[in-house]
Structures are given as structure tokens and as C-alpha cells.
TORPA-4810 file (N, C-alpha, C, O; in nm, 3 decimals):
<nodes>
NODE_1_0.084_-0.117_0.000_0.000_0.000_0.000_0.089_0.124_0.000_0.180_0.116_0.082_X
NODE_2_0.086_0.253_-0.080_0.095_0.387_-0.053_0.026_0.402_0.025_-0.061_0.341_0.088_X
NODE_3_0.103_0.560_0.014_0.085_0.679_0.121_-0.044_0.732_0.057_-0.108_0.771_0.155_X
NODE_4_-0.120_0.755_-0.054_-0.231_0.794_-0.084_-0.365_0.690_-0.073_-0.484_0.719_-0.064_X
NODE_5_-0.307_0.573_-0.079_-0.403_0.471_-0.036_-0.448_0.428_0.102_-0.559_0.400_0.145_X
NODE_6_-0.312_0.434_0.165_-0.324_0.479_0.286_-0.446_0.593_0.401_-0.509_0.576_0.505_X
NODE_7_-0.426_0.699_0.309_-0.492_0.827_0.336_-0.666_0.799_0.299_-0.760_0.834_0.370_X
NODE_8_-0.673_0.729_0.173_-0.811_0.712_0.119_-0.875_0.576_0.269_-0.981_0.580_0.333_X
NODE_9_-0.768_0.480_0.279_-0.826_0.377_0.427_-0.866_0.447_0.543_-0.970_0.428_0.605_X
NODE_10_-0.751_0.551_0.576_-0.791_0.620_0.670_-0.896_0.705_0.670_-0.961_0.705_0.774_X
NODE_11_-0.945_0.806_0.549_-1.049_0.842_0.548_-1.143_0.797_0.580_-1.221_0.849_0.660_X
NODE_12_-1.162_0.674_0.517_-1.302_0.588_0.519_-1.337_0.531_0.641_-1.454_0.492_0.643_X
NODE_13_-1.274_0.513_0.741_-1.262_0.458_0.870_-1.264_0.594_0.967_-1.249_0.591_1.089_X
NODE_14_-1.278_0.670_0.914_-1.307_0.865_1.039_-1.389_0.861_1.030_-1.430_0.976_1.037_X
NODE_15_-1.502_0.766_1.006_-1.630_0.890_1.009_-1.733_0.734_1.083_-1.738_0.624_1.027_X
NODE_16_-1.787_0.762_1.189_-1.821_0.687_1.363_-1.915_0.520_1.242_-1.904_0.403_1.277_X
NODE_17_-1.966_0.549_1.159_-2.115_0.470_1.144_-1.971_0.390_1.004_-1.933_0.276_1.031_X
NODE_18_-1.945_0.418_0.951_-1.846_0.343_0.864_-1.730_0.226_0.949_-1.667_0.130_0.906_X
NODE_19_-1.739_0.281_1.069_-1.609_0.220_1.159_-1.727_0.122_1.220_-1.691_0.007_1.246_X
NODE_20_-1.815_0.144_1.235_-1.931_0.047_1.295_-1.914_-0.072_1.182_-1.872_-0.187_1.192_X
NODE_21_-1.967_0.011_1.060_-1.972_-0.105_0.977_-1.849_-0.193_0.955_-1.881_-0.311_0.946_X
NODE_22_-1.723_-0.172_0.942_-1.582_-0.237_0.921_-1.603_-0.294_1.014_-1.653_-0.405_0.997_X
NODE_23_-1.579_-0.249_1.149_-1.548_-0.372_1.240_-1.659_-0.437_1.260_-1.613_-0.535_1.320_X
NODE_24_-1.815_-0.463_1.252_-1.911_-0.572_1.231_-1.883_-0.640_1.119_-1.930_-0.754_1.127_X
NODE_25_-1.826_-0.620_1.018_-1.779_-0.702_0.917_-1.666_-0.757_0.918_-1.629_-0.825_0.823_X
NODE_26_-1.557_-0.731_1.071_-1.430_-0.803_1.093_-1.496_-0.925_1.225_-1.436_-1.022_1.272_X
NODE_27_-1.622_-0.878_1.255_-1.673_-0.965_1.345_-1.726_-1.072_1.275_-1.713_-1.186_1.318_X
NODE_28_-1.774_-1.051_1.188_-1.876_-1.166_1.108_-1.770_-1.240_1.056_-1.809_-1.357_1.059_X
NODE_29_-1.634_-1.235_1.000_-1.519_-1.297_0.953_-1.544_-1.323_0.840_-1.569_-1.235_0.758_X
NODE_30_-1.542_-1.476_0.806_-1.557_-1.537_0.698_-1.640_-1.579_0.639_-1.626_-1.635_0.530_X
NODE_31_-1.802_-1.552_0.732_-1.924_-1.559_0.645_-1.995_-1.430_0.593_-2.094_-1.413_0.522_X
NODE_32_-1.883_-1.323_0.673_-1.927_-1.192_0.559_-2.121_-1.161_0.603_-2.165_-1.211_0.706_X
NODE_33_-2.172_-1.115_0.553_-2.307_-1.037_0.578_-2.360_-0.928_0.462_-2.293_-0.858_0.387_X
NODE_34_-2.502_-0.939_0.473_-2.523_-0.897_0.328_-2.602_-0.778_0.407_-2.654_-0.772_0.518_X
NODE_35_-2.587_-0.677_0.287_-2.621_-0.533_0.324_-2.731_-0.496_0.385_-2.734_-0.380_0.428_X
NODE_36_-2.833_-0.571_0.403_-2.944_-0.563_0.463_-2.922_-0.619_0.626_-2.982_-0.563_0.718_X
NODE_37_-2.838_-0.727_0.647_-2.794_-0.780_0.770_-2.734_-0.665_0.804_-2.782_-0.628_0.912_X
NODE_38_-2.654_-0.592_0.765_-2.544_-0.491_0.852_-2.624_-0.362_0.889_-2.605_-0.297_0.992_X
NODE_39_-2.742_-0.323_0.765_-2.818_-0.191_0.808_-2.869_-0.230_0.915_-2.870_-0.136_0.994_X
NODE_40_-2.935_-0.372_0.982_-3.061_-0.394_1.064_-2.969_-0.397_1.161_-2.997_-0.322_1.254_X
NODE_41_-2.855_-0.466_1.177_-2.787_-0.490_1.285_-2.731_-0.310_1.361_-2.733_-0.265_1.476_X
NODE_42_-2.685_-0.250_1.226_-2.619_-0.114_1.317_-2.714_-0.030_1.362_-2.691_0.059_1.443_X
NODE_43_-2.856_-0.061_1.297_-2.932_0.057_1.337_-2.950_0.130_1.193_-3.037_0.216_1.208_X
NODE_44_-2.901_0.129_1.054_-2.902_0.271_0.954_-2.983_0.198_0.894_-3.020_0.080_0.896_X
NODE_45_-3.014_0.334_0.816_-3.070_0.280_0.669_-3.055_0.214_0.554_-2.973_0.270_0.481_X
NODE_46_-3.087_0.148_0.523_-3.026_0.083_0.392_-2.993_0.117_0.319_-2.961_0.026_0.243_X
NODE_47_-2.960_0.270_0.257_-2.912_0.335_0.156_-2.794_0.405_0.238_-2.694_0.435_0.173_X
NODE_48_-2.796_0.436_0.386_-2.670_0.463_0.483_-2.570_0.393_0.450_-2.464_0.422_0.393_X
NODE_49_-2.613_0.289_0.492_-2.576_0.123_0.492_-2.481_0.122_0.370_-2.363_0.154_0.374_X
NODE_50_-2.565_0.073_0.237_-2.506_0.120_0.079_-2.363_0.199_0.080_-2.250_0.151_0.084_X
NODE_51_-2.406_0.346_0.075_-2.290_0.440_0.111_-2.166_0.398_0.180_-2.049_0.386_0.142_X
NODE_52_-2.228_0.381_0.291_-2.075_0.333_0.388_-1.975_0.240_0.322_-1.858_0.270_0.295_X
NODE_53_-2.051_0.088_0.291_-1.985_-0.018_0.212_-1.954_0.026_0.102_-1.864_-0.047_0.062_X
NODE_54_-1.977_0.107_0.024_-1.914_0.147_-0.144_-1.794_0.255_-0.088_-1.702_0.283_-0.165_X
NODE_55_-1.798_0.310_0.037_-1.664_0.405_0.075_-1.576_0.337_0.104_-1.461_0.370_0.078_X
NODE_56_-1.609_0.204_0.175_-1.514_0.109_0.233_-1.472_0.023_0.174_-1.371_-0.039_0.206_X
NODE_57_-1.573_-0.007_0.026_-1.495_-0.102_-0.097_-1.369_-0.054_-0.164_-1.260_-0.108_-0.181_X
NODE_58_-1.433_0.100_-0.206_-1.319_0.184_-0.283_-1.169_0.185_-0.247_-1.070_0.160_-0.315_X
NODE_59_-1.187_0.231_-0.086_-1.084_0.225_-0.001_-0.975_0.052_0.003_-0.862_0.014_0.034_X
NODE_60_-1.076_0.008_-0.038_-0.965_-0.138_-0.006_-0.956_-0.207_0.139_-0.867_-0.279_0.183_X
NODE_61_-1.079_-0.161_0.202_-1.086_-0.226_0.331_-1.180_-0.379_0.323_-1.157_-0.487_0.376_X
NODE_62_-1.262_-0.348_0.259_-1.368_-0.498_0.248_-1.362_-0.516_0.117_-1.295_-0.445_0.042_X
NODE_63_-1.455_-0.642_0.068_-1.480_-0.688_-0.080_-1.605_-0.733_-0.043_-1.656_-0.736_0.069_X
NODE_64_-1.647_-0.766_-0.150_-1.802_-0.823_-0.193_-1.810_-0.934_-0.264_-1.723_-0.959_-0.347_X
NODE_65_-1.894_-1.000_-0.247_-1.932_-1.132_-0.343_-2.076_-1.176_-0.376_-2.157_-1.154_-0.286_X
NODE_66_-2.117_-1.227_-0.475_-2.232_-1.242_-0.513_-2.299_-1.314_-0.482_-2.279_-1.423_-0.535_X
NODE_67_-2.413_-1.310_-0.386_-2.442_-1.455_-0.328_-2.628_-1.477_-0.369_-2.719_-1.447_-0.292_X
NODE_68_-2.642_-1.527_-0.490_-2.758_-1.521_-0.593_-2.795_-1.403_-0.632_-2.720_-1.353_-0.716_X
NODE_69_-2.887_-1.339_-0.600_-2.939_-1.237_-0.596_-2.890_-1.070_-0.543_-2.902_-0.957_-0.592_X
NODE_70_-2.820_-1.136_-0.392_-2.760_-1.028_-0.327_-2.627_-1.014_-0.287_-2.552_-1.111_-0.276_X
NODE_71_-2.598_-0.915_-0.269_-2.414_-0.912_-0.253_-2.424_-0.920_-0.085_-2.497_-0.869_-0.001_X
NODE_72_-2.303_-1.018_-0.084_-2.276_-1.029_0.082_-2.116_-0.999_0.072_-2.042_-1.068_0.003_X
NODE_73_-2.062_-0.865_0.165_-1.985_-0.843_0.253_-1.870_-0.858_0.332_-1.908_-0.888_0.444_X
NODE_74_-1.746_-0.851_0.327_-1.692_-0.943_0.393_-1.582_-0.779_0.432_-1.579_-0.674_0.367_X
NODE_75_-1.498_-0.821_0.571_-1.365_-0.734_0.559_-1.251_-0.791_0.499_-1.211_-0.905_0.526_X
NODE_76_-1.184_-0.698_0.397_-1.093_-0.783_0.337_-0.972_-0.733_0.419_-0.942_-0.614_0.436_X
NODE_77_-0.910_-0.833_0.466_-0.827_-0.904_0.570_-0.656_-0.831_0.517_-0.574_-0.765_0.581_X
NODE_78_-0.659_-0.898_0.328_-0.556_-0.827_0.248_-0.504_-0.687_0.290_-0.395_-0.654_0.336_X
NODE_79_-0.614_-0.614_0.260_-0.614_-0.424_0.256_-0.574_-0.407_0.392_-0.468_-0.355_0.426_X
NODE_80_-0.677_-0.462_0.485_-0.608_-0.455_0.622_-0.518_-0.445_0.654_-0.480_-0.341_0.708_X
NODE_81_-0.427_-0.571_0.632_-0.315_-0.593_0.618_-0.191_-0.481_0.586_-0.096_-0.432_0.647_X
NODE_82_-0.263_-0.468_0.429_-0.157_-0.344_0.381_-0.202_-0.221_0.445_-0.122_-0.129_0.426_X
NODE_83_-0.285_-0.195_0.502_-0.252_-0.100_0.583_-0.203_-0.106_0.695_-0.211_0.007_0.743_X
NODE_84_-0.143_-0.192_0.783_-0.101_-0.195_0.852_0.062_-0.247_0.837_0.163_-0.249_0.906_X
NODE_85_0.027_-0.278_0.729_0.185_-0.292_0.684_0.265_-0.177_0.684_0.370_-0.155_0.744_X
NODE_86_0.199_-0.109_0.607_0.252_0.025_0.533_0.295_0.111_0.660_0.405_0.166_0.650_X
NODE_87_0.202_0.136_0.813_0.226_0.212_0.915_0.333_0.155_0.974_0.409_0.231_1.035_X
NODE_88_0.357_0.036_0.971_0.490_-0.061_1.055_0.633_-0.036_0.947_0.751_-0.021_0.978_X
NODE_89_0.570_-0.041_0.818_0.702_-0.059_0.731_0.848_-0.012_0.775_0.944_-0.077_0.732_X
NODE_90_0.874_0.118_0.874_0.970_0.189_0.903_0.982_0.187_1.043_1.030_0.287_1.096_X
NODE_91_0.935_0.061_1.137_0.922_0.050_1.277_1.072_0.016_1.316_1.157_-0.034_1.243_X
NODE_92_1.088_0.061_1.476_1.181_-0.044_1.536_1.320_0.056_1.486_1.426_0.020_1.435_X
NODE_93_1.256_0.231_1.534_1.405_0.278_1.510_1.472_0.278_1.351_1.580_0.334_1.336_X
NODE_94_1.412_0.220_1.243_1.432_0.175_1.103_1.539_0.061_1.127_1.649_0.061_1.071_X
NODE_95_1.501_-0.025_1.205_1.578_-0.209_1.223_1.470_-0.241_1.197_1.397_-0.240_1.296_X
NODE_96_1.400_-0.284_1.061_1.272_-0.323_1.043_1.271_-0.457_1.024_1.175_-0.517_0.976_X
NODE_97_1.412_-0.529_1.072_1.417_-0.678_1.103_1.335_-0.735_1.216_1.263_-0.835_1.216_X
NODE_98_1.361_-0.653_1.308_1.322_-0.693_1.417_1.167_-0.696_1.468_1.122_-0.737_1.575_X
NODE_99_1.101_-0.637_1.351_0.970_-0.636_1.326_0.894_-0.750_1.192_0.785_-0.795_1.158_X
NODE_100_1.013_-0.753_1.161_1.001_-0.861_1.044_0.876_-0.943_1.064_0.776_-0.924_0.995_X
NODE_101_0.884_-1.049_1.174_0.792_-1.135_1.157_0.614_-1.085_1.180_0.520_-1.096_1.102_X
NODE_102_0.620_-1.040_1.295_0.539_-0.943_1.255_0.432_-0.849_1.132_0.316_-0.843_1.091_X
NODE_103_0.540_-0.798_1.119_0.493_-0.731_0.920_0.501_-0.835_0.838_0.466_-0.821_0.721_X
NODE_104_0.532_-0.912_0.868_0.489_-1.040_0.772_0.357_-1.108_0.766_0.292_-1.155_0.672_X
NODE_105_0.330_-1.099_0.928_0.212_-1.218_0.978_0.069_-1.087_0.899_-0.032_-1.111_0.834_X
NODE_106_0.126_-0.958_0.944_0.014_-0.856_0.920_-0.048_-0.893_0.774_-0.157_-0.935_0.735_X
NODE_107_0.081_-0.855_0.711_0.091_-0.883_0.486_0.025_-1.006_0.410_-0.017_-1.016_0.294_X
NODE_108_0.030_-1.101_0.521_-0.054_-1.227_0.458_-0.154_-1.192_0.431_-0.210_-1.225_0.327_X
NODE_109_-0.224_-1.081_0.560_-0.373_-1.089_0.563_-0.453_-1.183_0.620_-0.566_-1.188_0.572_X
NODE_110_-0.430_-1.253_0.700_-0.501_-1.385_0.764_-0.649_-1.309_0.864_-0.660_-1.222_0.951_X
NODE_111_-0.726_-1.388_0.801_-0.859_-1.306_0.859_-0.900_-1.446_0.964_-0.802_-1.514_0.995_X
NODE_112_-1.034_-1.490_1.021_-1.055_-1.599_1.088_-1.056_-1.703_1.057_-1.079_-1.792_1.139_X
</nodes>
């Protein structure tokens, strides 16, 4: 990840009802949740709802998948990752060995 991609993750994660939605979608893990599950669960509207997840797709924080009819949800674990890669990349004084394993385990992306 860049420093501008970076900035676009972080955006998308400032604003209170978007951060609701990411982390209920790092809760649900690997069966993900479809847009109507996440409006009823946080409380918004379904077009709230909409919004939030298309800020948080763009960004590279979650993905989507087609599940017949409706798209279900997931946090993508990857983006995560690289964003948290990207904030560690220069850790540890710049001995970024010693963080190595670490920024490694982050970069896989391993979700639940």
C-alpha cells in the first residue's frame, strides 16, 4: 500500500457509522453479511448502509461477493493488512528486522 491509499483507508474509517460497519464485518469474519444484515444490525438505513460499504470497498478495506441475488460483505483481511503494513514498514528505530515477523504475519492478511 501507498501513502495515498493509505490516506483514502484512513479516510473511510473517520467517520463513527463506517467504523461500525468495518469492524461488524471483521466480526462476522468469513461468512461476511449482506447489506441488509449490517443496516438492521447497526441501526441505519439501507441506503446509509449502501454508502458506507461502497466508501469502504473503494478504499480497499472490504470486498463483496455475489451470493444469488444479493451481494454479501466481507472485511478484506488483504487491505487490512496493507494498511497496517505500510504504518509498521519503518518501525523499530528503522531495524525493520526486528519487526520482520510481525509485518509479515500482518501482509498475509489472515482473517478468521
Amino acid at each position: 500500500m501507498d501513502k495515498k491509499q493509505a490516506i483514502i483507508a484512513f479516510g473511510a474509517l473517520s467517520q463513527e457509522s463506517r467504523l461500525d460497519v468495518f469492524r461488524r464485518l471483521v466480526q462476522a469474519g468469513n461468512q461476511g453479511m449482506l447489506s441488509g444484515e449490517i443496516a438492521t444490525a447497526l441501526g441505519q438505513k439501507q441506503n446509509t448502509a449502501s454508502v458506507n460499504l461502497s466508501i469502504l470497498l473503494r478504499a480497499g478495506l472490504i470486498r463483496n461477493e455475489r451470493d444469488g441475488r444479493t451481494v454479501r460483505y466481507f472485511a478484506d483481511f488483504q487491505g487490512v493488512g496493507g494498511l497496517l503494513g505500510y504504518l509498521m514498514e519503518d518501525c523499530c528505530g528503522g531495524q525493520a528486522d526486528q519487526c520482520r515477523p510481525l509485518i509479515d504475519q500482518v501482509m498475509t492478511g489472515r482473517g478468521c
